[in-house]
N, C-alpha and C positions, 0 to 999 in steps of 0.2 A: 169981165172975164178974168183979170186978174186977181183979181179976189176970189173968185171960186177958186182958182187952182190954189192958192194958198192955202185955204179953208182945208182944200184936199189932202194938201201935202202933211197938214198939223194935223189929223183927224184920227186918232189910234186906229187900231187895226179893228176890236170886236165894234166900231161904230159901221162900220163897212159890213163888219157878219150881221149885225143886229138890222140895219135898215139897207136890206140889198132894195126897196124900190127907188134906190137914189140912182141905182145906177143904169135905167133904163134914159132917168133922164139926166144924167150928165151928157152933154156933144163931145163925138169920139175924136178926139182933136188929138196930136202926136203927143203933149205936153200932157196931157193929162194918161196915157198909155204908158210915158215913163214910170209915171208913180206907180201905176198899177206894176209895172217890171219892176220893181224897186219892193214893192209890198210882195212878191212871191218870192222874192229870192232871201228874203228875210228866213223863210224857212229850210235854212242851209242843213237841221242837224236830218233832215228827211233824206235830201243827198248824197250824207256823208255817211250812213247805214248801209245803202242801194249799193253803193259800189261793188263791196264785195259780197258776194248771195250765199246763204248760209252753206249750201254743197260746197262752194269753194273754199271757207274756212274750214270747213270738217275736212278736207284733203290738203290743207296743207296743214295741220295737226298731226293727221293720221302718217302723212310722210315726214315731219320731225320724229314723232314719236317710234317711227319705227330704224330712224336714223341713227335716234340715242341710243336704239336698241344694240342694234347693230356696232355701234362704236365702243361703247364702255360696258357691256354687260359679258362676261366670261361665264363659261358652262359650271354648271352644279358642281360642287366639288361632293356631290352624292355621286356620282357617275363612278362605276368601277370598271376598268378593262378589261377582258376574260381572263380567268386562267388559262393559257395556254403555251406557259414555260418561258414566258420572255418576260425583263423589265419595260417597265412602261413609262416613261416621264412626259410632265406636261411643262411646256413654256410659258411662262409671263401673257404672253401673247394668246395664250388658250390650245394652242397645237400640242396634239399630242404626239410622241414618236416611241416605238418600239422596237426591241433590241437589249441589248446588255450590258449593265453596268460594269463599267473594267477599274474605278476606283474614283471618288471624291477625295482630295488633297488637295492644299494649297489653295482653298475655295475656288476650288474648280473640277466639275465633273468630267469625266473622259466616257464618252457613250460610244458604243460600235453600234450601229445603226442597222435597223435589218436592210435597206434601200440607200442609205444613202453614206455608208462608211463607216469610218471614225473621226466621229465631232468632238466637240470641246467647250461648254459651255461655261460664264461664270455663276457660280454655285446663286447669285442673286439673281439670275435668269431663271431659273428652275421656279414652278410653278408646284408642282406634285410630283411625288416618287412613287411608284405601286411596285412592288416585286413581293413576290410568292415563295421565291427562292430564298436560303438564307445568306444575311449578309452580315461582315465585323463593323460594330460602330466603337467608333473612341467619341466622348463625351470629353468636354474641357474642363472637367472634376478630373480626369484621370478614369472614370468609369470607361470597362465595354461592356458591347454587348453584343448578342447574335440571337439570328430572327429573321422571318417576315418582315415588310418594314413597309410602312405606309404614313409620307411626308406629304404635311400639308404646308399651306401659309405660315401656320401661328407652330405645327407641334411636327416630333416623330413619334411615333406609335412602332414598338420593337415586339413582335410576339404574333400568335395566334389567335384563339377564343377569347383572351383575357390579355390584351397588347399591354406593355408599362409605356407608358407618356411622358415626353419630356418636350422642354421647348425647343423649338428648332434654332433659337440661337447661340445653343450650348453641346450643339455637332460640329464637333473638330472635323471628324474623318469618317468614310466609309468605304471597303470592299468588297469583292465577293466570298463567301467564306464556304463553312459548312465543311462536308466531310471532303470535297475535290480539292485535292491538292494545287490541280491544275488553274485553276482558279487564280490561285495569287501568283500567278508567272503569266508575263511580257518576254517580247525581244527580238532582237532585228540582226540580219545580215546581211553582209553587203559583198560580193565576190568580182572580182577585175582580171581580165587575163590578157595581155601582150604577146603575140607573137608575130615575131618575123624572121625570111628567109630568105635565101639569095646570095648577093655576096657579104652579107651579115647574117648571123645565124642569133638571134635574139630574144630570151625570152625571157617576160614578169610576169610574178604574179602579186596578188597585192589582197588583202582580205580586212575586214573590221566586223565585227559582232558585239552585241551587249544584251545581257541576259539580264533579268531584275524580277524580283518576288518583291511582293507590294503588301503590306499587312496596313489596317489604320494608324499604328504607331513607326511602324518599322520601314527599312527598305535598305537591303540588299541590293547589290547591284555588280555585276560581271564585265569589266571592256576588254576587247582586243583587239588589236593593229599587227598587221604584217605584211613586209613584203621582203619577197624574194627576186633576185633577176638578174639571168647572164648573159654574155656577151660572149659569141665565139667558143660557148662551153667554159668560160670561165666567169666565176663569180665577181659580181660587181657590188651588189646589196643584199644583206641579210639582217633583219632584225624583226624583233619582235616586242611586243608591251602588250603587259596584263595586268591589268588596275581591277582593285575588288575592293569594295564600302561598304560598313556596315553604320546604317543612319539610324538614329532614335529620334522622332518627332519631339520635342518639351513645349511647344505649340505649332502655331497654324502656319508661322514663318521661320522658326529658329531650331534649328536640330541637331545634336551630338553627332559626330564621328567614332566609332566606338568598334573596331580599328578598321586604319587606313592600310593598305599593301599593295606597295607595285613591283614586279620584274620585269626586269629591261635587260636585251639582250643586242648587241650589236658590236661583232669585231671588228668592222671596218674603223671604229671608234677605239678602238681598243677595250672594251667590255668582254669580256667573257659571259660575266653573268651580274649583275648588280639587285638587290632588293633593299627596299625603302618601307619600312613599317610607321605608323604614327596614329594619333588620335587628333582631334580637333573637333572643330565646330563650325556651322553652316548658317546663312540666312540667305533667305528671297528679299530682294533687292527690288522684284518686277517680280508680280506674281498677279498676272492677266488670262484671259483666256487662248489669245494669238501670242502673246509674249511672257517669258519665261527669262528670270536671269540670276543666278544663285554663283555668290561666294564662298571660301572655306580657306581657314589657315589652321595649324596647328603642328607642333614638336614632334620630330620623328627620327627614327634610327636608320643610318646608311651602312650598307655594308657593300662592298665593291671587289670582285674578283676580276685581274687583269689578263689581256690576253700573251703580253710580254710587259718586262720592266728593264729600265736600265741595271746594267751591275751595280751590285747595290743594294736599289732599292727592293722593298717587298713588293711581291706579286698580288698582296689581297690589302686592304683598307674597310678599316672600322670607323664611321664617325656621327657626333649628331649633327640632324639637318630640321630646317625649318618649311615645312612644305606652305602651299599656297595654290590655289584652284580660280576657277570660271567656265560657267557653262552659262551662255545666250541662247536661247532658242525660240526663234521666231517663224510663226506660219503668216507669211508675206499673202499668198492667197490660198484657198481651199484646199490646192495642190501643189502649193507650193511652199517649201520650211527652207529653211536656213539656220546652220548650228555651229557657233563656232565655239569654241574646249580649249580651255589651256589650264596645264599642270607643270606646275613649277617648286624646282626645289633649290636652298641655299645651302652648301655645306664648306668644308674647309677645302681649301686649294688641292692637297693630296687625290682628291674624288674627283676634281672638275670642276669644284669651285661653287657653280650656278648651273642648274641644267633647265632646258624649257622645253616644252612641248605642247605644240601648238595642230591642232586640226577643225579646217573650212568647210564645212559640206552643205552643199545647196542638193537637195530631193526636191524631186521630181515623183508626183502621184501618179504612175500608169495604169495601176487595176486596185481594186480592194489590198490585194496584199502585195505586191509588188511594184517598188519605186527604181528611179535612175537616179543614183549617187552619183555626182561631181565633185572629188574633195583635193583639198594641199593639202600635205604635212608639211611640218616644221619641225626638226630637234634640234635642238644646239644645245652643248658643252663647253661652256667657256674656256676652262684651261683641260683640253684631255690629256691624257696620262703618255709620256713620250715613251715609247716603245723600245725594243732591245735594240734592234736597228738606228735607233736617234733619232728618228722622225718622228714628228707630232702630228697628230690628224687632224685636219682642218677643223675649226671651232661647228661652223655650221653643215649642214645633212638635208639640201631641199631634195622632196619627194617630186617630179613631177604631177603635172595633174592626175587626177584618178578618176577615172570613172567604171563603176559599176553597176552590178543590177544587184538590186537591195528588196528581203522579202521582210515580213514581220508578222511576228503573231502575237 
């Protein structure tokens, strides 16, 4: 008996297919049942097919393939949008949105969105640009252009029936152009009123505005700050500041001042009337789609009208001054910015020396066009000009807080 089972156990497999009448007479004994378990399982690659049944492979194919679809594949850049008087841009991400281009600068688009505001993208988010309308391109040759305009991945297409093509990474700048003047003008205001009564009779008012025309090379720009406020019917604060820039783009970060003018008015300081002329130059520091943060210095002229002087001295002063700037502007969330501004100037002792001027504003998004300003002001004059009376007015001028209702268009 043990020798049959060896015989069995050594016996290849086709002697078993070749003479099945062995196996009527083999005796069905346990030891001899193993081998037989031992000779089917030999045929593992039959098992290893069976598992999964060809329906179940074809659907898990069929749902990769439509996974991949789904993830990495972006709509036809054949797709056009209607004409129907809006731009239209598409995002990296494939979405499109419609509404109107208000200016590309700084590699960054500013979109007013027909549904969902004024966004802010950076120019390497942008997918496709369709607009119908015409728009001014500046080219980093120094070329413009104006046109239809239709931005792909690779190119911009400026024109109609017969578009001229250039690469898309030789657009500096775009606005809205054509014959509406209206077009290259922005700007915001912001109005504050104070009153109270009783056994105080007290009233401020306090105002900021900035007006700005935006070309692809150019930009203009308009500020103004004031407040006024009495107490008992008598004046406590009056002044005023208006700053105007005229910017030349020479790239995508660096731009001429080409000229600088402010007037500042504030007698509690002793000013009557003061104006500061100058030129200089600009760069972006931070130039993001949420953050925003630009310098500027350059040489300029003071000229200062007083509201008294001691015996003596003259009433007006001429001299040269060295200005100096910063504007941060950051959108902390969708609704929410924060911007803070300071302009500064160096001149000789007779003017004040050092003047600075400093403004905090945190907006507040409440509707499409209308926000809630909360701002401080800051002025300070380091040495003011000592008055007929002999008295010198304190160096610094805090504003208390401000807040107003702020529209923009």
């Amino acid at each position: 008996m043990l020798m049959l089972t060896l015989v069995c156990c050594l016996m290849p497999l086709r002697s078993f297919c070749a003479e099945p009448t062995l196996a009527p007479a083999l005796t069905a004994t346990p030891v001899l049942a193993t081998n037989y378990v031992v000779v089917t399982n030999i045929v593992l690659v039959t098992n290893y097919v069976q598992i999964p049944s060809p329906a179940s492979i074809t659907n898990q194919l069929s749902t990769f393939n439509s996974q991949l679809s789904t993830n990495s594949l972006l709509p036809d850049l054949n797709w056009v949008p209607p004409e129907d008087g809006f731009d239209w841009i598409q995002l990296k991400s494939g979405e499109w949105l419609k509404g109107w281009i208000k200016a590309m600068q700084e590699r960054q688009l500013e979109f007013d969105s027909e549904e969902l505001n004024d966004l802010t993208f950076d120019w390497k988010d942008i997918r496709q640009v369709r607009s119908s309308r015409a728009l001014d391109l500046l080219f980093v040759d120094g070329r413009k252009m104006s046109g239809p305009v239709t931005i792909t991945p690779e190119q911009v297409a400026v024109g109609g029936g017969e578009p001229q093509v250039f690469s898309r990474d030789q657009l500096q700048s775009l606005t809205p152009g054509g014959s509406r003047e209206r077009d290259y003008w922005s700007g915001m205001m912001s109005l504050g009123l104070t009153m109270r009564t009783g056994n105080t009779e007290q009233a401020e008012y306090n105002a900021q505005a900035r007006l700005q025309r935006r070309t692809p090379a150019t930009r203009i720009s308009l500020d103004y700050i004031g407040n006024i406020s009495s107490i008992n019917g008598v004046e406590n604060a009056n002044n005023n500041r208006v700053n105007t820039e005229f910017d030349l783009w020479l790239s995508r970060r660096f731009y001429l001042i080409l000229p600088s003018v402010e007037y500042y008015q504030d007698p509690f300081q002793n000013l009557e009337n003061r104006v500061t002329a100058g030129a200089g130059a600009g760069y972006d520091l931070i130039g993001r789609p949420n953050l925003e943060w630009n310098i500027s210095t350059g040489p300029a002229y003071q000229h200062a009208w007083f509201e008294s002087s001691e015996p003596g001295e003259p009433t007006q002063k001429g001299t040269v001054a060295l200005m100096f700037g910063s504007r941060f502007d950051w959108d902390i969330t969708q609704r929410i910015e924060l911007i803070l501004e300071y302009r500064g100037q160096y001149t000789s002792r007779e003017v004040g020396e050092t003047t600075h001027h400093a403004v905090g504003t945190l907006s507040l998004e409440l509707t499409k066009r209308f926000d809630l300003d909360v701002s401080l002001i800051w002025d300070r004059i380091s040495n003011p000009r000592v008055g007929a009376d002999g008295v010198q007015p304190k160096p610094d001028d805090f504003l208390r807080l401000v807040v107003g209702l702020g529209a923009h268009f």
